[in-house]
Backbone as numpy.savetxt, mean C-alpha at the origin, in Angstrom:
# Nx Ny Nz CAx CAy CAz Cx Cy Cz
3.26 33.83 65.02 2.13 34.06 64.18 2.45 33.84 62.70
3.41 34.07 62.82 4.77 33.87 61.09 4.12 32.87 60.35
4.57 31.70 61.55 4.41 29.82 61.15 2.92 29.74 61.19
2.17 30.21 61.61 0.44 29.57 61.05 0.37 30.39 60.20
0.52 31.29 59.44 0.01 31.57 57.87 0.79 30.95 56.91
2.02 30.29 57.19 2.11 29.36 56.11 1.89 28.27 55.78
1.79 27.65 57.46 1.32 26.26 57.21 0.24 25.92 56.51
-1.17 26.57 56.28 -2.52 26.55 55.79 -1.81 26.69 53.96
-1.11 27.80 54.08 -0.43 27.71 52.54 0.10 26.28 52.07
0.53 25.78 52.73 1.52 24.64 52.20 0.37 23.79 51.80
-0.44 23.18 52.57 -1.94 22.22 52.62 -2.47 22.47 51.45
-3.13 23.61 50.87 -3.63 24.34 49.68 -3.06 23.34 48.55
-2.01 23.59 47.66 -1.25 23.07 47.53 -0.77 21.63 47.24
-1.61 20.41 46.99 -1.29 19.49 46.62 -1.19 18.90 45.41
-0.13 17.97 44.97 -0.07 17.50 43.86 -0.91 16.19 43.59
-0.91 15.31 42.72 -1.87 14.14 42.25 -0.99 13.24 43.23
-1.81 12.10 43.59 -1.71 11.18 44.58 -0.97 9.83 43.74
-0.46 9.00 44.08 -0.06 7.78 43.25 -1.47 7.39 42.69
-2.19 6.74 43.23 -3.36 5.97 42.78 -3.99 6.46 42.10
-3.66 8.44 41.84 -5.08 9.05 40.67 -3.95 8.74 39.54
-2.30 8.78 39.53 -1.75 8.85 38.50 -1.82 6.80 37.94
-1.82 6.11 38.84 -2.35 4.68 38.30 -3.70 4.56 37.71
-4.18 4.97 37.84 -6.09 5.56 37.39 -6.09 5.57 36.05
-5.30 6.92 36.47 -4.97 7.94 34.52 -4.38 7.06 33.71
-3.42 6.32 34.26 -2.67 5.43 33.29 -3.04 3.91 32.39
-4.13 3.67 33.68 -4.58 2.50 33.35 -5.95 2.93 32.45
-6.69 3.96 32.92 -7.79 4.85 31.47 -6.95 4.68 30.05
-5.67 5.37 30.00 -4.93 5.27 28.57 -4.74 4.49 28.16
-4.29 3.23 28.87 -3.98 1.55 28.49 -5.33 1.39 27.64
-6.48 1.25 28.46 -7.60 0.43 27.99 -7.89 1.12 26.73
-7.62 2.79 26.85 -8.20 3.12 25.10 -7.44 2.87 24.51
-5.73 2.41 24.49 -4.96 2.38 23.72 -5.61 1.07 23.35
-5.42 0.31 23.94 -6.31 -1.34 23.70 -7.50 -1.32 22.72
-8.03 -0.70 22.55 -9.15 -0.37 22.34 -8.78 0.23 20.52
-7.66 1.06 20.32 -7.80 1.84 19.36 -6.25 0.93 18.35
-5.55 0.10 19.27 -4.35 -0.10 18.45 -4.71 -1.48 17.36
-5.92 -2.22 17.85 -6.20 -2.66 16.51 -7.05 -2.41 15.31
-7.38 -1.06 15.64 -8.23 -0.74 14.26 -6.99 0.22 13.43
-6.04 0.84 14.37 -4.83 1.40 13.41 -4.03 0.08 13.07
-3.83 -0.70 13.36 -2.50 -1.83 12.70 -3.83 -2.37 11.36
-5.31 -2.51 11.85 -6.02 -2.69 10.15 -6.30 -1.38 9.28
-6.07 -0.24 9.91 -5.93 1.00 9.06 -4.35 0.54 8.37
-3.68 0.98 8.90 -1.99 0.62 8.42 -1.75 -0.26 7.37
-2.59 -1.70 7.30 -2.31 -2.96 6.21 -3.19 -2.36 5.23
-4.51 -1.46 5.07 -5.48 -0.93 4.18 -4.48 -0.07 3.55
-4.05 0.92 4.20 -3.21 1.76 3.56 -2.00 1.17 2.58
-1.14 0.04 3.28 -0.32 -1.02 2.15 -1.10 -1.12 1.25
-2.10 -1.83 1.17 -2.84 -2.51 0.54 -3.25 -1.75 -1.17
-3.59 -0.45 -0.69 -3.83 1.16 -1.60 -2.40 1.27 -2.00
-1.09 1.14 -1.08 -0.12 1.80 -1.89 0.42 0.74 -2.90
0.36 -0.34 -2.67 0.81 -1.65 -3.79 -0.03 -1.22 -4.90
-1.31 -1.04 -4.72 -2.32 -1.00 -6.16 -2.09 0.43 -6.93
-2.02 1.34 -5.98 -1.76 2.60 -7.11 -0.61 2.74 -7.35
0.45 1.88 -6.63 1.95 2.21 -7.11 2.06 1.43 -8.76
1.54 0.80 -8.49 1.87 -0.43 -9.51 1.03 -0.05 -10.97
-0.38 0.87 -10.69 -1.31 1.48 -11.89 -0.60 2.99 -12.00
0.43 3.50 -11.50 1.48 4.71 -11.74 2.39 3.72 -12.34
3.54 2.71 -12.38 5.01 1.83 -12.80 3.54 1.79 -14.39
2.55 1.36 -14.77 1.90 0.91 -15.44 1.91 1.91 -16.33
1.10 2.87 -15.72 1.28 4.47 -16.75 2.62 4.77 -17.16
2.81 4.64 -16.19 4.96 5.35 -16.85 5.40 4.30 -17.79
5.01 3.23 -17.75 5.65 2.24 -18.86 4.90 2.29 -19.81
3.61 2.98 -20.18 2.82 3.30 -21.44 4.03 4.82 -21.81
3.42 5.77 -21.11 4.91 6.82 -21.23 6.24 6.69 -21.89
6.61 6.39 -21.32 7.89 5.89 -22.04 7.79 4.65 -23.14
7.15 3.83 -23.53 6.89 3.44 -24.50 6.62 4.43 -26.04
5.33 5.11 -25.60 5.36 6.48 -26.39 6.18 7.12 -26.44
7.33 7.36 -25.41 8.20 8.20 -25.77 9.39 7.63 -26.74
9.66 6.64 -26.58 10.43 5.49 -27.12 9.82 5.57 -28.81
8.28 5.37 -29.07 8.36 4.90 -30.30 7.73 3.70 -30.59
8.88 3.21 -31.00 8.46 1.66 -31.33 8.78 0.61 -30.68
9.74 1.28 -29.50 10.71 -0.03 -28.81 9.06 -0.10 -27.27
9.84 -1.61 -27.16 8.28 -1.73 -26.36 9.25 -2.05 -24.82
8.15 -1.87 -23.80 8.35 -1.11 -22.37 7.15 -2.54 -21.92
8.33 -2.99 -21.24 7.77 -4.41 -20.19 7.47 -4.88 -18.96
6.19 -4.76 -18.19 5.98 -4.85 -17.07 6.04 -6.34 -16.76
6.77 -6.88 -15.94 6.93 -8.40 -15.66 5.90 -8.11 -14.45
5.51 -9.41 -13.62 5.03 -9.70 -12.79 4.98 -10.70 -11.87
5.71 -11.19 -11.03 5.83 -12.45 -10.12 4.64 -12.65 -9.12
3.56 -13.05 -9.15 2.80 -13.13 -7.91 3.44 -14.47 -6.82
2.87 -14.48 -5.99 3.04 -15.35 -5.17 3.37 -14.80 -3.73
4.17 -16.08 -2.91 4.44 -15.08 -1.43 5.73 -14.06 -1.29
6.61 -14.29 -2.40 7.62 -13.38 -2.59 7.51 -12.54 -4.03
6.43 -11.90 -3.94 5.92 -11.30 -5.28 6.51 -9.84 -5.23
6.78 -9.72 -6.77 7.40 -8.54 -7.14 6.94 -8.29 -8.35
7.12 -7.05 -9.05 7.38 -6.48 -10.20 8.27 -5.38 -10.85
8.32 -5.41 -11.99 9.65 -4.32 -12.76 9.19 -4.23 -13.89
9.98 -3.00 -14.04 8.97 -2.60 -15.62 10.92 -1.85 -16.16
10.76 -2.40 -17.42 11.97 -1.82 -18.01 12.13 -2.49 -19.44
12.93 -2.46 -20.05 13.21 -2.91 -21.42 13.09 -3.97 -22.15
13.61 -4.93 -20.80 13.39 -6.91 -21.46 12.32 -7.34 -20.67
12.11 -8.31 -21.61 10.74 -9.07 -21.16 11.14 -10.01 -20.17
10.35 -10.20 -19.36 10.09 -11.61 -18.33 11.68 -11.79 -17.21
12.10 -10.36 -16.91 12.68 -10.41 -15.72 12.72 -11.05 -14.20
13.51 -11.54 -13.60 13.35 -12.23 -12.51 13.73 -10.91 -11.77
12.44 -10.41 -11.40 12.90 -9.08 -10.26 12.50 -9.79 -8.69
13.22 -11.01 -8.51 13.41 -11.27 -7.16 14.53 -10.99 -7.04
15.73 -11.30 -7.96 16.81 -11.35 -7.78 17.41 -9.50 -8.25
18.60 -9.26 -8.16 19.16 -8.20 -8.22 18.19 -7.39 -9.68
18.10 -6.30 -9.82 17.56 -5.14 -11.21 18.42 -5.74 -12.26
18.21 -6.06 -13.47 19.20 -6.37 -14.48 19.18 -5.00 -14.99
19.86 -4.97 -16.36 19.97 -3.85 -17.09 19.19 -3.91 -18.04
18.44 -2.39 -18.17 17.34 -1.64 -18.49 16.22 -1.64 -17.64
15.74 -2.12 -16.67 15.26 -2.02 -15.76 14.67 -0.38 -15.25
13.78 -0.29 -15.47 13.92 0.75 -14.72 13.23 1.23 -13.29
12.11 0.16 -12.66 11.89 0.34 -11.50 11.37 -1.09 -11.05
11.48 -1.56 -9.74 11.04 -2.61 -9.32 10.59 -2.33 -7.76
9.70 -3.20 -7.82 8.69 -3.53 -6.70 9.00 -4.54 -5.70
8.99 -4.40 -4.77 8.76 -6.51 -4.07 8.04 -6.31 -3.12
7.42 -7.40 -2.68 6.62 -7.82 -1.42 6.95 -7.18 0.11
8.18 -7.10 0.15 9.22 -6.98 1.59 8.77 -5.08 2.17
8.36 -4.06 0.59 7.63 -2.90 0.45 6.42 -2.65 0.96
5.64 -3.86 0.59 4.43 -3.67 1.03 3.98 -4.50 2.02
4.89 -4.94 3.20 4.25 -6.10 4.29 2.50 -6.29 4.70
2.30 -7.48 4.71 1.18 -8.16 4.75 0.03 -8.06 3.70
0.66 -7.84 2.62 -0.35 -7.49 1.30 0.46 -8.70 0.25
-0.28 -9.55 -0.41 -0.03 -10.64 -1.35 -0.22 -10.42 -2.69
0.43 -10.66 -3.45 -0.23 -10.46 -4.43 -0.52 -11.61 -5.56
-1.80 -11.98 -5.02 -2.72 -13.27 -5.49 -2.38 -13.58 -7.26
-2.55 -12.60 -7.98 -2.39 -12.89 -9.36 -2.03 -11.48 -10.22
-1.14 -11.95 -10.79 -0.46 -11.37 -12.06 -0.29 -11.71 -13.23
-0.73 -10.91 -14.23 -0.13 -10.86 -15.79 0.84 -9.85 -16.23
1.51 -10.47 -17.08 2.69 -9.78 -17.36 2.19 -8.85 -18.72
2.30 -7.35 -19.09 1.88 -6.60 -19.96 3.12 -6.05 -20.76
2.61 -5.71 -21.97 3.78 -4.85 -23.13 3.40 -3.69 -23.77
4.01 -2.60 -23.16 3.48 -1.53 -24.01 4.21 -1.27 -25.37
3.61 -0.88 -26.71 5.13 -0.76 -28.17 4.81 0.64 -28.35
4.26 1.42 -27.56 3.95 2.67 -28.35 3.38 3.09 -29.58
3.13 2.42 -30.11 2.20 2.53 -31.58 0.55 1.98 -30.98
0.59 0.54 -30.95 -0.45 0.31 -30.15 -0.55 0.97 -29.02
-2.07 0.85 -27.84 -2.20 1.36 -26.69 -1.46 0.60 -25.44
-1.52 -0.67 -26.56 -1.24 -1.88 -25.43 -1.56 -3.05 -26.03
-0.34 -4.12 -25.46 0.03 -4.94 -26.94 -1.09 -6.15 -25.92
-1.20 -6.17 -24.90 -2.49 -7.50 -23.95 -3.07 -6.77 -22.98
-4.49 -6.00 -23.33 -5.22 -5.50 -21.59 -5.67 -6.59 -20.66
-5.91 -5.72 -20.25 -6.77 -6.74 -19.02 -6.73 -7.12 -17.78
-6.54 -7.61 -16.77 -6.09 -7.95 -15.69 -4.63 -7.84 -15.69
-4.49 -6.68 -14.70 -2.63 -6.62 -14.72 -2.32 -7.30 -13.16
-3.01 -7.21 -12.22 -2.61 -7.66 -10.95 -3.46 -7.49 -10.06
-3.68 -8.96 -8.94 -4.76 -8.28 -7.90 -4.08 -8.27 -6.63
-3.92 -7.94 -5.83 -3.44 -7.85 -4.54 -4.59 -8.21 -3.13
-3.84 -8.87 -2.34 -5.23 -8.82 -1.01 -4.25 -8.97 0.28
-5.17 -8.68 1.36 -4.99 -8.61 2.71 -4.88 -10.11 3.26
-4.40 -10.54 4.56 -4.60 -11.59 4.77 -6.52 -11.74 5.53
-6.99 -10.31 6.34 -8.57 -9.74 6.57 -9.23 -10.16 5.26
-8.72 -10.65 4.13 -9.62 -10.86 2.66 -10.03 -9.47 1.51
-9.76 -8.53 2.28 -9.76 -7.42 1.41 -8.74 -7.64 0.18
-9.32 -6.86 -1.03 -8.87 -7.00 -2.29 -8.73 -5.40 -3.16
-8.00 -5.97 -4.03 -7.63 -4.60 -4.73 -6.85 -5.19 -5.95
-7.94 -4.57 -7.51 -7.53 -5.06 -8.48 -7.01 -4.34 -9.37
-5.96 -4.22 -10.23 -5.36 -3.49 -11.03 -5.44 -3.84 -12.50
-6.19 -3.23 -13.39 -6.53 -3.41 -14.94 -5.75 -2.33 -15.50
-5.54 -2.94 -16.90 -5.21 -2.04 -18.04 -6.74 -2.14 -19.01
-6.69 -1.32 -19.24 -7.94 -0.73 -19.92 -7.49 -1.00 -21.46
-8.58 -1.23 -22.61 -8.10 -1.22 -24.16 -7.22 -0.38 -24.47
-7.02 1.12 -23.81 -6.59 2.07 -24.35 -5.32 2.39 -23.54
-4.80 1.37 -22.63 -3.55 1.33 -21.74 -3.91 1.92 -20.45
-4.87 2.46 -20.11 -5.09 3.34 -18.69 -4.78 1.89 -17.88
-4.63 2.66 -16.60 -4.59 1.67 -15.50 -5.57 2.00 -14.76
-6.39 1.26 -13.95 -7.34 1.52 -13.44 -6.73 0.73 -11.91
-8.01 1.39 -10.96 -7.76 0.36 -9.54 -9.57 0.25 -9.47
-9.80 -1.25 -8.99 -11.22 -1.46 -9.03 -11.39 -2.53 -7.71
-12.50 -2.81 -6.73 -12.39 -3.86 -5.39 -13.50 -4.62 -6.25
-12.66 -5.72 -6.20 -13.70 -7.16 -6.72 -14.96 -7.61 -5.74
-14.59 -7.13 -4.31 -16.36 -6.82 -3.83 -16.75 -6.00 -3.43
-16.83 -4.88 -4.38 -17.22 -3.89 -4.57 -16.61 -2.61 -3.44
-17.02 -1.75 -3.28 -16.89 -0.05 -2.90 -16.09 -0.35 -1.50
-14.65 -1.03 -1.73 -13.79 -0.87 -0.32 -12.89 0.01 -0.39
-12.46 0.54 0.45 -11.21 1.53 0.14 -11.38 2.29 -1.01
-12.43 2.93 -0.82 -12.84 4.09 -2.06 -12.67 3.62 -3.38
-12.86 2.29 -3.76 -12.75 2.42 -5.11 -13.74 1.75 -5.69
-14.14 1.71 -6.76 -15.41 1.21 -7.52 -15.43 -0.32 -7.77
-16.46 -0.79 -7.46 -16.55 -2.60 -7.76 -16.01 -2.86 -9.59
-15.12 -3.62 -9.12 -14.85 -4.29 -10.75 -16.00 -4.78 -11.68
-15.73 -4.37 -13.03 -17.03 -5.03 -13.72 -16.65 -5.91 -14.19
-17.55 -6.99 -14.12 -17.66 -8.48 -14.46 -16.55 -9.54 -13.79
């Protein structure tokens, strides 16, 4: 009588079958499918934001230290192209592809921000007396998707971030 009250126990008792755990697995595939290319274009948006505000922060700090300096002037170089970089430090018109020279004090490159270009650059001088010795267009950056992201110096040295068609990635359409 022992052995029939457990056998009914054992039956009770079952675990998932192969085919419900191939089921489950193949459900996760398809949403993963489903969700891994809007994160790899979340992921390049997010590059895309950190090139532009990194570069309107290297911008501020080189007004900064200009002011702090005085009179000695604080030089943001700029390389656009497909191996584009920038550095901001003491001498003018640095090749920050190649190794940091001296006074240097921070540099940028392309290899940082994968799949973000940076279409066009001007090279700026802060002297600390003035706000800013050329405003204007400091750098635009884009996606290979065509998204954009533009970086100005303002008359008064601010750095700004602005999307040349308008309200992408939270930021305000460039004027003019």
């Amino acid at each position: 009588m022992r052995a029939r009250a457990v056998a009914p126990a054992r039956r009770a008792v079952r675990g998932i079958t192969l085919i419900e755990c191939v089921i489950a697995i193949a459900i996760v595939f398809a949403l993963m499918s489903i969700a891994l290319p809007s994160f790899g274009e979340a992921m390049a948006r997010a590059r895309l934001r950190a090139a532009a505000e990194d570069l309107a922060l290297d911008l501020g700090n080189a007004r900064l230290e200009s002011v702090r300096q005085g009179a000695g002037l604080v030089h943001v170089t700029l390389r656009p192209g497909g191996a584009w970089c920038w550095s901001v430090g003491s001498l003018p018109d640095v090749d920050c592809r190649s190794a940091p020279a001296g006074g240097t004090f921070h540099t940028a490159r392309a290899e940082d921000y994968a799949g973000v270009t940076m279409v066009r650059g001007i090279s700026a001088s802060f002297d600390g007396r003035d706000a800013l010795a050329a405003a204007g267009l400091a750098a635009e950056f884009a996606l290979p998707q065509g998204q954009q992201l533009r970086v100005q110096v303002t008359p008064l040295g601010r750095a700004i971030i602005c999307s040349p068609q308008g309200s992408s990635l939270d930021f305000p359409r460039c004027a003019g």
